[in-house]
C-alpha positions in Angstrom: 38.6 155.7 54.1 42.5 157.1 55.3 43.9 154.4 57.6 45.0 156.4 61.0 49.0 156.2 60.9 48.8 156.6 64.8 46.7 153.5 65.1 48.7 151.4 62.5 51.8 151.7 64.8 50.1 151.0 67.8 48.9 148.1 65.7 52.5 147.0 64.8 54.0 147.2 68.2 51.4 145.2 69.7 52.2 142.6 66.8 55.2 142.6 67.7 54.5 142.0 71.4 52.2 139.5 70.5 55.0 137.5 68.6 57.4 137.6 71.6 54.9 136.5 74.0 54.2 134.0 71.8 57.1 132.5 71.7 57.6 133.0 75.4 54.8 130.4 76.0 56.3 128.3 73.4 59.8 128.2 75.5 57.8 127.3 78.5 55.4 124.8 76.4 56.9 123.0 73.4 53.9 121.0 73.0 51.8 123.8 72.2 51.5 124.5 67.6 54.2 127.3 67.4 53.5 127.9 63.6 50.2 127.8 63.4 50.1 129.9 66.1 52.4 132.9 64.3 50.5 133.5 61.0 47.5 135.0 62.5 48.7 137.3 64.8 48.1 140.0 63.4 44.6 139.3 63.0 44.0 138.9 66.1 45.8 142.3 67.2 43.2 143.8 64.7 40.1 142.3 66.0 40.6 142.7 69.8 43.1 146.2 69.7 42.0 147.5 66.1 38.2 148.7 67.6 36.6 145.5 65.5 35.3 143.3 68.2 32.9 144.6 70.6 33.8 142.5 74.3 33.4 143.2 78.0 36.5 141.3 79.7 34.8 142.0 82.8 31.2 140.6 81.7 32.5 137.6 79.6 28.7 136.8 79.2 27.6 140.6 77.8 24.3 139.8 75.4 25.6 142.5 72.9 29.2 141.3 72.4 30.6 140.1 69.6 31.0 135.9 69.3 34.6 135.1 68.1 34.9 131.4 67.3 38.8 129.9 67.4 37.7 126.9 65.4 41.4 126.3 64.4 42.5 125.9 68.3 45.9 124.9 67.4 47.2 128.5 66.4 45.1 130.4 69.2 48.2 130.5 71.4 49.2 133.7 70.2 45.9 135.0 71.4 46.4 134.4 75.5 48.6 136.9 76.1 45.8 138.9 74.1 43.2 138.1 76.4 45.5 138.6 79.9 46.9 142.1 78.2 42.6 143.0 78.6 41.9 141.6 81.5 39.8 138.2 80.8 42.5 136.4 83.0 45.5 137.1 85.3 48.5 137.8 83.4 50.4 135.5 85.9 48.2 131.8 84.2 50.5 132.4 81.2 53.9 131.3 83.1 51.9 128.3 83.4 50.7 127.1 80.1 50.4 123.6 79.6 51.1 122.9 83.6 49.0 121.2 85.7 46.1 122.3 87.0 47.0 125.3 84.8 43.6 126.4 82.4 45.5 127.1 79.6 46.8 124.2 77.1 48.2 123.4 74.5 44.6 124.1 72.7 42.0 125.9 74.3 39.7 125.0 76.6 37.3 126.4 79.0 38.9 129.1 79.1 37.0 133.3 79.8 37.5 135.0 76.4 36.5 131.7 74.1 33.0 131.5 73.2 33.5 127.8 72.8 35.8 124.8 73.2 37.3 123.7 69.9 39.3 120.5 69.1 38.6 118.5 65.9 38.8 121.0 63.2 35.1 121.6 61.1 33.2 122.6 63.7 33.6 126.7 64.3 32.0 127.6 61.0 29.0 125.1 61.9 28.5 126.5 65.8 28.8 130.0 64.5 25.4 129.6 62.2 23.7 128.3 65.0 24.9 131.7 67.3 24.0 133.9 64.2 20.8 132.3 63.3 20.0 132.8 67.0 21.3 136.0 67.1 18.6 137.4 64.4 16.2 136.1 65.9 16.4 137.4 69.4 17.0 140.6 67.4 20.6 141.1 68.8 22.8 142.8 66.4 26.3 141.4 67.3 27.7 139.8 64.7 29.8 136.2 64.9 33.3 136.2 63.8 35.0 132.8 62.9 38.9 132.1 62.5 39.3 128.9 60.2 42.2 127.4 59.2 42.7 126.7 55.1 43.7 122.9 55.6 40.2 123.1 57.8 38.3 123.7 55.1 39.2 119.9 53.6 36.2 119.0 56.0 32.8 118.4 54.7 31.3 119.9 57.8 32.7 123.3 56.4 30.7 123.0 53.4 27.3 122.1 54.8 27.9 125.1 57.0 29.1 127.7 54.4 25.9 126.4 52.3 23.4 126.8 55.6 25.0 130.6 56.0 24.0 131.4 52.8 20.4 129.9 52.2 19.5 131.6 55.7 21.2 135.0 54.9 23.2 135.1 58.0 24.5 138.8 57.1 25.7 138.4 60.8 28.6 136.6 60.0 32.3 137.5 59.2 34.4 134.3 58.2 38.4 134.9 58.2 40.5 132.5 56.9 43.6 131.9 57.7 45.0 131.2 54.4 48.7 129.9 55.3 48.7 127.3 52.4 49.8 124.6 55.3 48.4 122.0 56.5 50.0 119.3 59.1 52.2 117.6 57.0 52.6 119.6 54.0 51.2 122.2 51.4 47.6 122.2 51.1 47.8 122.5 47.2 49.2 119.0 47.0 46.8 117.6 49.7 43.6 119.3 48.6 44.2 122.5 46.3 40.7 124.5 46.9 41.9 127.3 44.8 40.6 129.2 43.1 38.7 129.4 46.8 37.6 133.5 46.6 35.2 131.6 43.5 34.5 129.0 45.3 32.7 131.5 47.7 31.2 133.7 45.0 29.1 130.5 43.6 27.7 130.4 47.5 26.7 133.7 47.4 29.4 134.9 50.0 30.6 138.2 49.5 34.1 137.8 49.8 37.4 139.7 49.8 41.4 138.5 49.4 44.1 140.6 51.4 47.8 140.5 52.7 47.0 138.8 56.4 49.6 140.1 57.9 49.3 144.1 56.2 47.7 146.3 59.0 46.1 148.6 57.2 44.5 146.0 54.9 43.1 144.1 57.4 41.5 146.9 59.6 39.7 148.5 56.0 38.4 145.1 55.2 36.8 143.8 58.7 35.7 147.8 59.5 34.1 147.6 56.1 32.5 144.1 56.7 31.7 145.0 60.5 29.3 147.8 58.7 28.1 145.9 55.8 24.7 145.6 55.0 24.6 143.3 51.7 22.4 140.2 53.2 25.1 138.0 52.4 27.5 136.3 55.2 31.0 137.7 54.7 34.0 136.2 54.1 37.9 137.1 54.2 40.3 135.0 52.9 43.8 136.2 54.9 46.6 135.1 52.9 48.8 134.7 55.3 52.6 132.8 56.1 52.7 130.1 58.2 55.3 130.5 60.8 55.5 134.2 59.8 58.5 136.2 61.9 60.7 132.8 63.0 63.0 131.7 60.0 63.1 128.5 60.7 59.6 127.8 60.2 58.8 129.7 57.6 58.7 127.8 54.1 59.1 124.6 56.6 56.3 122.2 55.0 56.6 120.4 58.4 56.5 123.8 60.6 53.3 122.7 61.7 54.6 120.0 64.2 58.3 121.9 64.9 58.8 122.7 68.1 62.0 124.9 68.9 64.7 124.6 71.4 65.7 127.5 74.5 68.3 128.6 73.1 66.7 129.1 69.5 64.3 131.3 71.2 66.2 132.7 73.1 68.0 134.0 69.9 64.9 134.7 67.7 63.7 137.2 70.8 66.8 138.8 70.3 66.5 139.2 66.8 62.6 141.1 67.1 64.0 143.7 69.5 
């Protein structure tokens, strides 16, 4: 399958737009998890502007949509301006991001667009078997797409869940990790190395693929082919991806995760990505 050349520019502005905005909110909100928040932008441009995800922004509730799960909640603040862009919420809720009596924090909430309300990490993988499992049996054929972090899958919970996909062939389900090799306070080799974690899969009869998170093309050919898969296994898509991707001074930052950047260093980053 050629990858449309038209589509993967469209794909790379709105990255790019998606980065700014980004970091917009972040100048407005230090609190909010800059980072983790900038190494899966570009999946999240795919899924919601790449034809992937099937949504009604005007019927949040739509029986045949696709369920996205956010279960790393931290680094979904590069998805608001995603979901005001469509039309799930006024554009004008994100000059107010982590304000009171504003909807949208520091990590989501209840909030139109998330199909659930995510804080301890462990969970998203666990909620999305239940939606799949219910899914198949009321005969709906949406499928459930989860975004996990790699330091979320130290958690036990993960592993129960990854174990209940497979023994109840939940085919339904598209897993994408967002393999930035971080976690909180430093690399996740040295605080739980999973690797080699595409195996790790294999022996629970996942069918699972390895790309370049942030390559366009690579992403859209992997989740259009899993989107259309018909294997009986649950899916999964192991992003390698860079944590603080498109700011210099987090990237290769083992503490990037809880670095939160002055004014005027944004002011000067959103100079640099015009």
């Amino acid at each position: 399958m050629r990858f449309n050349t038209d589509l993967f520019e469209f794909l790379k502005q709105k990255a790019l737009w998606v980065r700014q905005e980004t970091l917009k909110i972040h100048k407005i909100a230090p609190e909010t998890r800059l980072a983790s928040s900038l190494s899966d932008v570009e999946i999240f441009v795919v899924l919601y502007y790449g034809g992937i995800l099937n949504f009604n922004s005007k019927d949040i509730h739509w029986q045949e949509r696709d369920r996205f799960i956010i279960s790393k909640g931290h680094g979904a603040i590069s998805l608001y301006p995603i979901l005001a862009n469509l039309g799930f919420f006024s554009k004008e809720e994100l000059k107010n991001v982590c304000k009171e009596d504003s909807m949208l924090g520091s990590i989501p909430d209840n909030i139109p667009g998330f199909e659930t309300i995510n804080g301890s990490l462990g969970h998203g993988l666990g909620v999305g078997c239940g939606m799949a499992l219910a899914l198949k049996r009321k005969k709906i054929k949406a499928k459930v797409f989860i975004l996990s972090g790699d330091g979320e899958l130290n958690e036990g919970s993960v592993w129960e869940a990854i174990m209940f996909a497979s023994h109840h062939k939940l085919d339904n389900i598209i897993l994408i990790i967002d393999n930035n090799k971080m976690s909180m306070l430093g690399y996740q080799k040295d605080i739980l190395d999973l690797e080699p974690l595409e195996e790790k899969f294999n022996v629970f009869n996942w069918e699972s693929k390895v790309i370049n998170g942030h390559d366009m093309e690579e992403l859209y050919l992997a989740l259009n082919h899993f989107k259309k898969n018909k294997s009986k296994q649950p899916m999964v898509l192991i992003a390698n991806t860079q944590k603080g991707k498109g700011v210099s001074q987090l990237e290769n930052d083992p503490l990037c995760h809880i670095k939160s950047l002055k004014e005027d260093e944004i002011d000067n980053i959103l100079k640099e990505l015009k």
